[in-house]
C-alpha positions in Angstrom: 0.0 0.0 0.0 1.0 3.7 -0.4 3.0 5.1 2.3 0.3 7.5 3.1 -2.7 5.4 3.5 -3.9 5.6 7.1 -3.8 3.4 9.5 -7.3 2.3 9.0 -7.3 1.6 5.6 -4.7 -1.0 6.8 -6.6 -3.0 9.4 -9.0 -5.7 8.5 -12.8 -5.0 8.1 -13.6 -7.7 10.5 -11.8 -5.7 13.4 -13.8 -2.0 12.5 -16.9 -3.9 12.3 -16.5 -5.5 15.6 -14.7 -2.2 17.5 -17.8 -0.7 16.0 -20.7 -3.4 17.6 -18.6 -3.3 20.6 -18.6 0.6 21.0 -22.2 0.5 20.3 -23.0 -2.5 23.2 -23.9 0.3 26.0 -26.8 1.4 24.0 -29.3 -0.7 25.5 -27.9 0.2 28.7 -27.2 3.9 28.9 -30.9 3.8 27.7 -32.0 2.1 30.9 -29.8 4.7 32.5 -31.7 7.4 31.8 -34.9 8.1 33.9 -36.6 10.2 31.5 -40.2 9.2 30.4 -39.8 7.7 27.0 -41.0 10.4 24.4 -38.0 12.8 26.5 -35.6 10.4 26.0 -36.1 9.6 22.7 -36.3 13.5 22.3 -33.1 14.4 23.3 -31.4 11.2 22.1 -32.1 12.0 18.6 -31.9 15.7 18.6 -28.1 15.4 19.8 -27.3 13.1 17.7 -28.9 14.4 14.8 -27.0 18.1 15.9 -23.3 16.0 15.7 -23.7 14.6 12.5 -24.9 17.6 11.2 -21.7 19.2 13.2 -19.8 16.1 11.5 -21.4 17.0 7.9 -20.4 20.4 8.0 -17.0 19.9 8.9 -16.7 17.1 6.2 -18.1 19.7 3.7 -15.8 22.6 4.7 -12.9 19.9 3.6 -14.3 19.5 0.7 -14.7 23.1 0.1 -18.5 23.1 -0.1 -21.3 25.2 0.9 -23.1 24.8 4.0 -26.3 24.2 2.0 -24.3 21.8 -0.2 -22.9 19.7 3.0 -26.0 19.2 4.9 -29.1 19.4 2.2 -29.7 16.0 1.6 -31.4 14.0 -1.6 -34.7 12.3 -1.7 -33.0 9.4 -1.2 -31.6 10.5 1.5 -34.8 11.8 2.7 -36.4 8.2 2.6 -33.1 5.8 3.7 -33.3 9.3 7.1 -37.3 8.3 7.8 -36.6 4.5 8.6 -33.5 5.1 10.3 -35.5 7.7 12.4 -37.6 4.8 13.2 -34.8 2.2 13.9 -34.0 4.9 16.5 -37.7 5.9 17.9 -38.3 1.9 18.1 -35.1 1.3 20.1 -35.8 3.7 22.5 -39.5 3.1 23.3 -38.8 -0.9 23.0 -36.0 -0.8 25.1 -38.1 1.6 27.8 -40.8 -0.7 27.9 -39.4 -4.6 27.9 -36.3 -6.6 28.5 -33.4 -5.3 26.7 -32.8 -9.2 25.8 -35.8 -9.1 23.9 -35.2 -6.4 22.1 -31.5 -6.9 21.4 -32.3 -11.0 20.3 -35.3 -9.0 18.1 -32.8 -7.2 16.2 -30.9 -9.6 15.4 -32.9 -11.0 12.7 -32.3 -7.7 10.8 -30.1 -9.3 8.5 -32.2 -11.6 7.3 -35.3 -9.7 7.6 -33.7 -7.2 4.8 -32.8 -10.1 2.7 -36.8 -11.0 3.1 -37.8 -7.4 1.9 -35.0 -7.6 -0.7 -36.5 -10.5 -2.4 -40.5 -9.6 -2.1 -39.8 -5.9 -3.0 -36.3 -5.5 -5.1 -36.6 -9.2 -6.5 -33.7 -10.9 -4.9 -32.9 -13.8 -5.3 -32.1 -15.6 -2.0 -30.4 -18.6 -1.4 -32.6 -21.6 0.1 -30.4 -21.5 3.5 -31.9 -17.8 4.3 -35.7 -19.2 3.7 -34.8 -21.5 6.1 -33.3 -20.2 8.6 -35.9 -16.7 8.2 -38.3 -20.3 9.1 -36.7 -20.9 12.1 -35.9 -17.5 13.4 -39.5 -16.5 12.8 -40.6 -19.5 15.1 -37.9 -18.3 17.9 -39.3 -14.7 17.7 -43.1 -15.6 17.7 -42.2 -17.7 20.8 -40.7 -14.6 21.9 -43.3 -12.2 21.4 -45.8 -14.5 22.3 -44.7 -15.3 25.7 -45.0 -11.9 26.5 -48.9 -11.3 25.2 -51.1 -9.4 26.9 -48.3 -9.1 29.5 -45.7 -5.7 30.4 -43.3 -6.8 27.6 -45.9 -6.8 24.7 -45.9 -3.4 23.5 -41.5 -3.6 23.7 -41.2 -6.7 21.9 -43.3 -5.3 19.2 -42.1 -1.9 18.7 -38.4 -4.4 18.5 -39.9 -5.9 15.6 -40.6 -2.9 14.4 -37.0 -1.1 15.3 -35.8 -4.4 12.9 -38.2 -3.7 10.2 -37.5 -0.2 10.1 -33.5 -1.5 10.2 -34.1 -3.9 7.0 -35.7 -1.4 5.1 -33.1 1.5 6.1 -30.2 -1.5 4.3 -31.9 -1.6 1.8 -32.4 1.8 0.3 -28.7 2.4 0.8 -28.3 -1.1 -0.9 -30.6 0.2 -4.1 -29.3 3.6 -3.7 -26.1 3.6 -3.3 -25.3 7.3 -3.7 -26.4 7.9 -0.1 -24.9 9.6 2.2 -25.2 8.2 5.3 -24.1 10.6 7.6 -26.9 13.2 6.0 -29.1 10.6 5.5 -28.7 9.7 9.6 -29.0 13.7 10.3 -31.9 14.3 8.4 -33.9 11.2 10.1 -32.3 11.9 13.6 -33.9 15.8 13.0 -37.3 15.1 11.7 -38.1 12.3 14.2 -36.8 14.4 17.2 -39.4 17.0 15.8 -42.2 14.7 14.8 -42.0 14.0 18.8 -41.2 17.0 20.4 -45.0 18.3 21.0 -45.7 14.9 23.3 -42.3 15.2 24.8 -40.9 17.2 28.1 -37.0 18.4 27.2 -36.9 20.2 30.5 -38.2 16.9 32.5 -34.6 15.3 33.0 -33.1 13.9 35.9 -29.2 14.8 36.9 -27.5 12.3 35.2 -30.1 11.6 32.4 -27.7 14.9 30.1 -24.6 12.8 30.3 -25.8 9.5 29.4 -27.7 11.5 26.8 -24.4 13.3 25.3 -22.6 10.0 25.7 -25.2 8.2 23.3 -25.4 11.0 20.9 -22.0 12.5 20.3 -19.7 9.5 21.3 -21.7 5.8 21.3 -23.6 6.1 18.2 -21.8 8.2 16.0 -18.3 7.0 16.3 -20.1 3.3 16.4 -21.6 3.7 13.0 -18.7 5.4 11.3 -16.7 2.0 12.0 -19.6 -0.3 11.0 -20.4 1.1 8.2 -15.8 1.3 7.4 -15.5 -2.7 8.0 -18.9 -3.0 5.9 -16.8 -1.7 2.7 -14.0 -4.2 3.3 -15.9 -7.3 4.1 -18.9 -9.5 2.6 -22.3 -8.6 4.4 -22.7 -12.0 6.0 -19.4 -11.5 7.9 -20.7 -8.4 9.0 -24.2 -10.2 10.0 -21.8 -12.7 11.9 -20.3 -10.2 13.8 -23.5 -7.8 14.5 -24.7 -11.2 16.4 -22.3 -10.3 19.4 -24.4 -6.9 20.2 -27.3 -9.1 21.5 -24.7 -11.1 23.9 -22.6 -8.1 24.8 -25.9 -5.4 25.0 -27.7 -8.1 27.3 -24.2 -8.6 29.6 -23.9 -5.4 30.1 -27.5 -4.5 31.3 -27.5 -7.9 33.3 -24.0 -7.0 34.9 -25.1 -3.4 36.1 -28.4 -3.3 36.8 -29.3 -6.8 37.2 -31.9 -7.5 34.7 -31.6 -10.9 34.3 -33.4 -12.9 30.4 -36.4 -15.1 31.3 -35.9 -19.0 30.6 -38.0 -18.4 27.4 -35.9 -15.4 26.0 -32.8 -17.3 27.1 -33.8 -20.6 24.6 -35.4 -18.4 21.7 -32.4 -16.4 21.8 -29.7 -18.7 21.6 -31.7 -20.7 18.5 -32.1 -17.2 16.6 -28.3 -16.7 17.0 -27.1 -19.7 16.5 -29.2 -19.8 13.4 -27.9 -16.8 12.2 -24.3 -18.0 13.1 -24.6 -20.9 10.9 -26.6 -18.9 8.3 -24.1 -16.7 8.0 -21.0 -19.1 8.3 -22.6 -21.0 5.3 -22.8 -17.9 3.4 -19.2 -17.3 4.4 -17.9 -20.4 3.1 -19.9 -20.8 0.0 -18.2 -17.3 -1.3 -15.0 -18.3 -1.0 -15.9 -21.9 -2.7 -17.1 -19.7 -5.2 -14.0 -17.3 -5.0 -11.6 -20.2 -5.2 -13.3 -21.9 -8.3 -13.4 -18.9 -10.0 -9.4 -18.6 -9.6 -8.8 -21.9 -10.6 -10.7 -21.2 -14.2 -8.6 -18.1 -14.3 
């Protein structure tokens, strides 16, 4: 390589991706953290974060020598990919405020093959018969999921889960039919409009001590800086590695929560969860292998 690449261009997608998922494993519990009702914190959560990637935008634009209109208007596109990430973020929050971060965090994780599910019904993508069947069996261990909690306290989190991962799918793939997006705009603008869309139900001045820095720390450090690496080793690697690694949020988000506050998984989470992981493991293992069989047959023809 050139002698002035940086660093990061040297090191391994693999490693970004997973410094990335690791930065971002506090999430669920900084969330908890905060005593806020749950319109407030989602309030403030996305307006700061919306403000530093517009802070992060700008900056990137003066570089470029841009306008300020030119560095932070963002496309249609952009527009559409910012509304379901706006939702991946509302979701979170009031999922997270209203069951077991478990639930929510084992939820997610079927993002990756939800998005392959839309890709197919929506884009016409054709997937291979190992992500029906595991979308099968992951669908089962989420139902069981959800179900267990019916009519209960965790019903109204472990839906508005599946709908942080449905919003998550369909924010992939926009940026995968589009791929002119820019992500940090397209992140801003979502972050902004949602934090306005719930400001009039919302009370910004209703916060509790320590509620600002656990807000600043998710907004200008955790999900920002978590992101930029994700998105880094997601250009370097194939997208089932990154599925692979995404899979350790769900173990380290629930460790963490379970470490300091003590909210331990019921047995049902516990068994539903490990078959939607492992699923996903092997799913993704699978996918892993198969593209280099295809990689090495490919050099042998050569």
């Amino acid at each position: 390589m050139p002698g002035g690449t940086s660093w990061l261009d040297r090191v391994h997608g693999g490693w970004l991706a997973l410094l990335g998922i690791t930065i971002l494993s506090p999430d669920a519990l900084l969330i908890r953290l905060i005593k806020a009702d749950d319109m407030t914190t989602a309030f403030w959560r996305l307006l700061i974060l919306g403000l530093t990637l517009m802070v992060a935008a700008m900056w990137r634009g003066m570089r470029a020598r841009q306008t300020l209109w030119q560095a932070v208007c963002p496309t249609r596109q952009e527009i559409l990919a910012g509304l379901f990430y706006g939702g991946t973020s509302a979701c979170f929050i009031l999922s997270i405020k209203n069951t077991d971060a478990a639930n929510t965090l084992v939820i997610i994780a079927a993002t990756p093959l939800l998005s392959g599910l839309i890709g197919a019904f929506l884009f016409r993508r054709r997937q291979a018969m190992r992500t029906w069947i595991a979308s099968i069996v992951v669908f089962v261990a989420l139902a069981t999921i959800v179900g267990s909690g019916f009519g209960g306290a965790n019903m109204l989190g472990d839906l508005l889960a599946l709908g942080t991962a449905i919003c998550m799918a369909c924010y992939f793939n926009v940026l995968g039919v589009c791929i002119k997006v820019d992500t940090v705009r397209a992140m801003m603008v979502g972050a902004l409009l949602v934090a306005v869309f719930v400001a009039p139900v919302a009370r910004p001045t209703a916060l509790y001590p320590w509620d600002p820095l656990w807000l600043v720390l998710l907004g200008c450090l955790v999900l920002p800086l978590s992101f930029t690496f994700i998105s880094m080793g997601a250009k370097r690697i194939p997208a089932a590695e990154v599925g692979l690694i995404m899979l350790t949020e769900a173990i380290l988000g629930s460790g963490l929560v379970w470490l300091f506050i003590g909210e331990v998984p019921s047995r049902t989470t516990l068994i539903a969860g490990a078959v939607v992981i492992t699923t996903l493991a092997v799913h993704s293992a699978l996918a892993l292998y198969g593209r280099k069989r295809r990689h090495s047959a490919s050099k042998a023809v050569g």
